[in-house]
C-alpha positions as CSV (number, residue, x, y, z in Angstrom):
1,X,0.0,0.0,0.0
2,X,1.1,3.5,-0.5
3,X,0.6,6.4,1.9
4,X,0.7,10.1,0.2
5,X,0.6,13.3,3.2
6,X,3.0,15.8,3.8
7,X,5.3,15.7,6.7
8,X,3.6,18.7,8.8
9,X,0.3,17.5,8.7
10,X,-0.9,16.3,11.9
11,X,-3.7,13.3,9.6
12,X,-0.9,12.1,8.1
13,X,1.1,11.9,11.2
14,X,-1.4,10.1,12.7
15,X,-1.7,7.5,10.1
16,X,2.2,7.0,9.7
17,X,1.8,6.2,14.0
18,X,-0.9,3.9,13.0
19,X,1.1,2.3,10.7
20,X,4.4,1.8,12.8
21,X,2.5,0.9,15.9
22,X,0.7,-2.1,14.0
23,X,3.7,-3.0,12.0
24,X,2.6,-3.0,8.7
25,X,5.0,-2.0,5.5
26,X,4.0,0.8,3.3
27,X,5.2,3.5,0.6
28,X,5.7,6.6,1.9
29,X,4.9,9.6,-0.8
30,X,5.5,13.3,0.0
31,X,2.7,15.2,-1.5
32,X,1.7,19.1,-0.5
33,X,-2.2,19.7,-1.5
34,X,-0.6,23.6,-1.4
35,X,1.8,22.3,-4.4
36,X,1.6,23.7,-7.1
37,X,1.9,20.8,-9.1
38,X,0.1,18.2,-6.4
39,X,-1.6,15.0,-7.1
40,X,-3.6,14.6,-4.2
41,X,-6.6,15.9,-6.0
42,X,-6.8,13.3,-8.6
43,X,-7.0,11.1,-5.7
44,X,-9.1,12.6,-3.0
45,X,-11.9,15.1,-4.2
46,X,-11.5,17.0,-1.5
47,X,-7.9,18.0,-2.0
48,X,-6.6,16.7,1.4
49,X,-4.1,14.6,2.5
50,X,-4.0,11.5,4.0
51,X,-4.8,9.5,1.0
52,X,-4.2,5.7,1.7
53,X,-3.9,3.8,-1.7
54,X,-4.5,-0.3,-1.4
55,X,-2.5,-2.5,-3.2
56,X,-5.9,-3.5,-5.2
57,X,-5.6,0.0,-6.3
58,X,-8.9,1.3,-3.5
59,X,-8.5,4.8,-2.4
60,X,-9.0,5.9,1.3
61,X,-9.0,9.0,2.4
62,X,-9.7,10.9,5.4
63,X,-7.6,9.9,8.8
64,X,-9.8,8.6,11.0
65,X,-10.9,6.4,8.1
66,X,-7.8,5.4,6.8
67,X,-6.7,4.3,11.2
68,X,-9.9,2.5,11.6
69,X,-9.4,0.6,8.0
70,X,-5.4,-0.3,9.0
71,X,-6.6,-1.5,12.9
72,X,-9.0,-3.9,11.4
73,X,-6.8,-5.3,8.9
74,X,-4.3,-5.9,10.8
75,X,-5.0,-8.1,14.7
76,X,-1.9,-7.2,16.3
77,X,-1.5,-4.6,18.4
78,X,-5.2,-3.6,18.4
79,X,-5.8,0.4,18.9
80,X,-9.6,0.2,18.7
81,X,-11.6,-1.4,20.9
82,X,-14.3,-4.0,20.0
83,X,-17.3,-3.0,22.6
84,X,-19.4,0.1,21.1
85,X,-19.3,1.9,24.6
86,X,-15.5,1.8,24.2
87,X,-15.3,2.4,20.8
88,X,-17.1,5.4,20.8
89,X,-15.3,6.7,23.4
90,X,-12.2,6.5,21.5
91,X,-13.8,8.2,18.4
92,X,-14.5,11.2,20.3
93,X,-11.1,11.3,21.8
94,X,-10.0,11.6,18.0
95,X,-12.8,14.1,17.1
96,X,-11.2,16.4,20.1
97,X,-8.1,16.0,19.1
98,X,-8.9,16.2,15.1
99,X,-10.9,19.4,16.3
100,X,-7.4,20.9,17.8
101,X,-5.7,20.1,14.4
102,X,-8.4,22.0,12.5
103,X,-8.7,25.0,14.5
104,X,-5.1,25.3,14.8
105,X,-4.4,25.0,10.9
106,X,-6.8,28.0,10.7
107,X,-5.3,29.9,12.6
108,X,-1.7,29.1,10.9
109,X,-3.4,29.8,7.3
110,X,-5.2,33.0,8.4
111,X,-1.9,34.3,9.8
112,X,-0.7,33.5,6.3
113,X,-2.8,36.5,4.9
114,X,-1.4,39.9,4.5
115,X,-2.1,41.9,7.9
116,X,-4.5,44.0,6.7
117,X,-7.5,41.2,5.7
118,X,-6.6,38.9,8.5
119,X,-9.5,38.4,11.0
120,X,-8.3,38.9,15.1
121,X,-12.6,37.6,15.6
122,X,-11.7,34.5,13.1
123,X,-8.2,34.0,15.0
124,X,-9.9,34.2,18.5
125,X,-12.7,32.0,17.8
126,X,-10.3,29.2,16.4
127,X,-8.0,29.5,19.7
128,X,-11.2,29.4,21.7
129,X,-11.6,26.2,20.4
130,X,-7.7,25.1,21.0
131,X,-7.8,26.1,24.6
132,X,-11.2,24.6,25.1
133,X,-10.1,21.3,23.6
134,X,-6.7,21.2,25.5
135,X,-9.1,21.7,28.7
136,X,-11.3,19.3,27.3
137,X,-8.4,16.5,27.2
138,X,-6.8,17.1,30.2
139,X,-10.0,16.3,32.1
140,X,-11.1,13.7,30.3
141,X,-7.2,11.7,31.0
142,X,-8.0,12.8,34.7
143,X,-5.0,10.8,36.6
144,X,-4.8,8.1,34.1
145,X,-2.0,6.6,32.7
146,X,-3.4,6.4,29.3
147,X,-6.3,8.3,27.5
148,X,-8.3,5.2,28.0
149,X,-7.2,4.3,31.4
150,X,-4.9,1.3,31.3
151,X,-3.7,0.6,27.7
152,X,-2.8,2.7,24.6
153,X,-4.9,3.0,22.2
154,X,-5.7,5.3,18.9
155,X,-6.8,8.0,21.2
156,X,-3.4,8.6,22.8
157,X,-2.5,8.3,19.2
158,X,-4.7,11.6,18.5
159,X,-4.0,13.1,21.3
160,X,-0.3,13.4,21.0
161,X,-0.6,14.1,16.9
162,X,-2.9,16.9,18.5
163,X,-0.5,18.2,21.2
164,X,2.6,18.1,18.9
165,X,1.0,19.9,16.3
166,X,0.3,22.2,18.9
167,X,3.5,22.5,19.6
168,X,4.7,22.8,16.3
169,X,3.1,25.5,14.9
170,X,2.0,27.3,18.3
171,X,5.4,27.2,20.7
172,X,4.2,30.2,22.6
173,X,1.1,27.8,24.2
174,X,2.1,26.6,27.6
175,X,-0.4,23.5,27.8
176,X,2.3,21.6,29.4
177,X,2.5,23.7,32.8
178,X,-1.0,24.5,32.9
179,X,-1.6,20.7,32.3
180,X,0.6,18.4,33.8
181,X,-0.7,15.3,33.0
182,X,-1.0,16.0,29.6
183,X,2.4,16.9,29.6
184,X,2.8,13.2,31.5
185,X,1.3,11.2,29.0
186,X,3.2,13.3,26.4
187,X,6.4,12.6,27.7
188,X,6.1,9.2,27.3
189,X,4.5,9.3,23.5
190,X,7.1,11.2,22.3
191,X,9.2,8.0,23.4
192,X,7.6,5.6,21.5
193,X,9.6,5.5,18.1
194,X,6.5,6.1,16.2
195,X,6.1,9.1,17.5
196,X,9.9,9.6,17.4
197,X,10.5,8.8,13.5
198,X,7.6,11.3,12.2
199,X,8.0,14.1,14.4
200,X,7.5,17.2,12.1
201,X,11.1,18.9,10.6
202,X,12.2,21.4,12.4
């Protein structure tokens, strides 16, 4: 199979984890939708990376898609759980931290426009969301080791795509101090050589 993302995006991140964590052997091709010459629309109609392409030729596309497809394929090291209570509870972990990554891009796009037509409102409202998110996560993991409790799981996976992101574009927000446990179960993601081996370019 053959992955196509770019190596900022937090999706794509998140999918290459995915990958690593379940040990399965893919492709790896660099693709900017903000290319000029980019491909990623021929494959996704919506002009977005990830795009995961099967080796029967079958086009996935969108992350939490593309994570769900890989854990299901693949028995080992399962990320999702089978019980629906569970399960959903993990899907809204990655809607928060999906959530993060979209308000946060936003705000790095908006900031892209001259001065003069960029919106402080737009900007606020998107980091409303941010802080209300990182909030939102750092209750939720309460004193847990993990986002579900006892194991990892594609939540944690989110999470720390969500938090490095954060990080990445964002330096100047201090979640760590004002959130120590996320800062906890950060420490020890960042670890893990998944997280390690696709940690955005400095």
């Amino acid at each position: 199979m053959k992955l196509i993302g770019s190596l900022t995006s937090p999706y794509t991140r998140k999918v290459r984890i995915v990958l690593a964590e379940k040990k399965i052997d893919y492709e790896f091709e660099i693709d900017s939708p903000w290319a000029a010459e980019t491909q990623v629309p021929d494959l996704n109609p919506l002009g977005k990376v990830p795009v995961l392409v099967l080796d029967d030729s079958t086009v996935l596309f969108d992350s939490r898609v593309i994570v769900e497809y890989i854990d299901s394929v693949a028995p080992n090291n399962k990320l999702m759980a089978e019980s629906n209570r569970e399960r959903a509870e993990v899907k809204r972990w990655g809607a928060v931290a999906d959530g993060i990554c979209d308000a946060a891009q936003l705000i790095f796009l908006e900031r892209k426009r001259p001065q003069a037509e960029q919106s402080a409102e737009w900007i606020a409202r998107q980091q409303d969301k941010i802080d209300r998110g990182i909030e939102y996560m750092a209750a939720q993991l309460g004193e847990g080791n993990w986002c579900m409790g006892t194991h990892f799981s594609l939540s944690d996976v989110g999470a720390g795509c969500a938090l490095g992101y954060i990080n990445f574009r964002f330096p100047e927000i201090d979640w760590s101090s004002k959130y120590p446990n996320l800062a906890r179960l950060y420490d020890k993601l960042i670890l893990r050589p998944a997280f390690a081996e696709t940690a955005p370019p400095v």
